[in-house]
N, C-alpha and C positions, 0 to 999 in steps of 0.2 A: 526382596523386590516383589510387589505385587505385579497378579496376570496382567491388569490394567495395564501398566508402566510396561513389562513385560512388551505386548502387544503394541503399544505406541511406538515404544525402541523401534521393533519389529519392520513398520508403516516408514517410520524416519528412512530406514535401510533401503526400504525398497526404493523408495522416493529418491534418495541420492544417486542409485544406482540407476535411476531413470532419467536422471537429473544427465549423465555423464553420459548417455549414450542419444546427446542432444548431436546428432549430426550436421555438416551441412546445406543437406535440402532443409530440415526440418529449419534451422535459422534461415535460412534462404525468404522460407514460407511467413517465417515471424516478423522477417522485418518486411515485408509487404503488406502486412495485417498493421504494420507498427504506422506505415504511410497513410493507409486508406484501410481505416477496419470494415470499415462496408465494400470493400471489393468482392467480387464472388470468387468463388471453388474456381471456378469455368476463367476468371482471366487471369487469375495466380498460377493456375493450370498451363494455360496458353504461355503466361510469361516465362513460366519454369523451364516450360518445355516439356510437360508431367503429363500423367492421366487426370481428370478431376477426381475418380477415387482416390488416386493414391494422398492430393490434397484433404479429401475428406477424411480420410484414416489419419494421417500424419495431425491434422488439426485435431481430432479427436482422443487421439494418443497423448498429442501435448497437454491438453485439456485435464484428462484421466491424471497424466504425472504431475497435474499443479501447475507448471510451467507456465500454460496460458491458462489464466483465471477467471476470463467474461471480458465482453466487450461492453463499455461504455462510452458516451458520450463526452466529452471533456466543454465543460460549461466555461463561460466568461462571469467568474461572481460580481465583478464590479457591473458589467451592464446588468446583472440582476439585480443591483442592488445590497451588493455586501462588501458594501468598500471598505468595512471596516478590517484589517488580520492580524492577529495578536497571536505571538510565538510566547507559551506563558507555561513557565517552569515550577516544577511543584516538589517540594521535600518530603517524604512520608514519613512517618514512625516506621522502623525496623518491623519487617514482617508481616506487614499492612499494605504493599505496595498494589499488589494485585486486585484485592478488598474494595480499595479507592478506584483503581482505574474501570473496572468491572462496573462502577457503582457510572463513571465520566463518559466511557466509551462509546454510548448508543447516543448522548445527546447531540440532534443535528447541525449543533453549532459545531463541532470537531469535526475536523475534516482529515489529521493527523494524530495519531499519538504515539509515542515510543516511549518504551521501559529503559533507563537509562544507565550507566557510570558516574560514578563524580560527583558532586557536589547536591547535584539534585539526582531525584529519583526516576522522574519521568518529564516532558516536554509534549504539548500540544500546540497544533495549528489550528487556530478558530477562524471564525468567517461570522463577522456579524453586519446587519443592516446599522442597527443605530448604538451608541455607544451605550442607551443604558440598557440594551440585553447584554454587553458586554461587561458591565458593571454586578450587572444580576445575576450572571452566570458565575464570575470572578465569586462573589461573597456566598452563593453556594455553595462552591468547593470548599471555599473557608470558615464554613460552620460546619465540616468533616472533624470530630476530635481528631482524625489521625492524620492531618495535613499538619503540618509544623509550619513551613514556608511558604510563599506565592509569589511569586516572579512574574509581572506580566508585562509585555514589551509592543507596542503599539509598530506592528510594521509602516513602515514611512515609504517603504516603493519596494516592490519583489522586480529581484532582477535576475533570477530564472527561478523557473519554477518547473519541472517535470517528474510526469507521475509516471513512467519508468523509464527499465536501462533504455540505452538506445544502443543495440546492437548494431548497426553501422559502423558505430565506432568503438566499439569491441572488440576483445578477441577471444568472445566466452570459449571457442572449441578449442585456444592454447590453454586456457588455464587449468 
């Protein structure tokens, strides 16, 4: 086993173990970030019934453990102009998987991708304006020698879509 791997293990460990001593102020705290991420320290504070350090620490802490990742914006693509979404499935040569995705990952047309099981190897969500960035994108991947496959599936209506858990209705501190 290299140090490297070694040292990662290591990071995995701590992070699990940081993962489980998620209390419930600190969910308390997440799902009111999850309602309104621009709320302040000062009225999740008041909400809680807390100090605003203790807010600030607690947020910072989750932060540090990965748990909370950054706050963003959540955009409407269609009023942007990306009406297009293509859920598009890709087969790889054995031992290639990484290679190809590494190569797909940064382009701004993906807005998902996952390493997979099964039949295929990985699955992305795209977000295009007009169909032939969609087309142009599709036959890039497909002049990869190591793409075998290409599955590409024109979404006809998203009828949910969320970009994470929603702890309200959870029961992360049983599991």
């Amino acid at each position: 086993m290299t140090v490297i791997r070694m040292v990662k293990e290591k990071e995995e460990k701590k992070n699990d173990e940081k993962k489980r001593k998620l209390d419930q102020l600190d969910e308390q705290i997440l799902i009111r970030l999850q309602e309104d991420a621009r709320r302040s320290y000062r009225e999740i504070a008041q909400d809680l019934e807390i100090s605003v350090g203790t807010v600030h620490n607690r947020i910072k802490r989750l932060m540090k453990a990965n748990i909370l990742t950054g706050f963003q914006p959540i955009l409407n693509s269609k009023l942007l102009g990306y009406e297009l979404c293509f859920l598009i499935l890709l087969t790889i040569k054995g031992g290639h998987s990484m290679e190809v995705l590494d190569l797909i990952k940064n382009n701004p047309h993906v807005r998902s991708l996952y390493y997979t099981t099964g039949d295929q190897s990985a699955a992305l969500i795209c977000r295009f304006k007009k169909i032939e960035d969609a087309r142009e994108f599709i036959s890039e991947i497909n002049q990869n020698k190591n793409v075998e496959k290409i599955v590409s599936n024109l979404v006809l209506d998203v009828i949910k879509e969320e970009p994470s858990i929603n702890l309200r209705q959870s029961n992360t501190l049983e599991d």
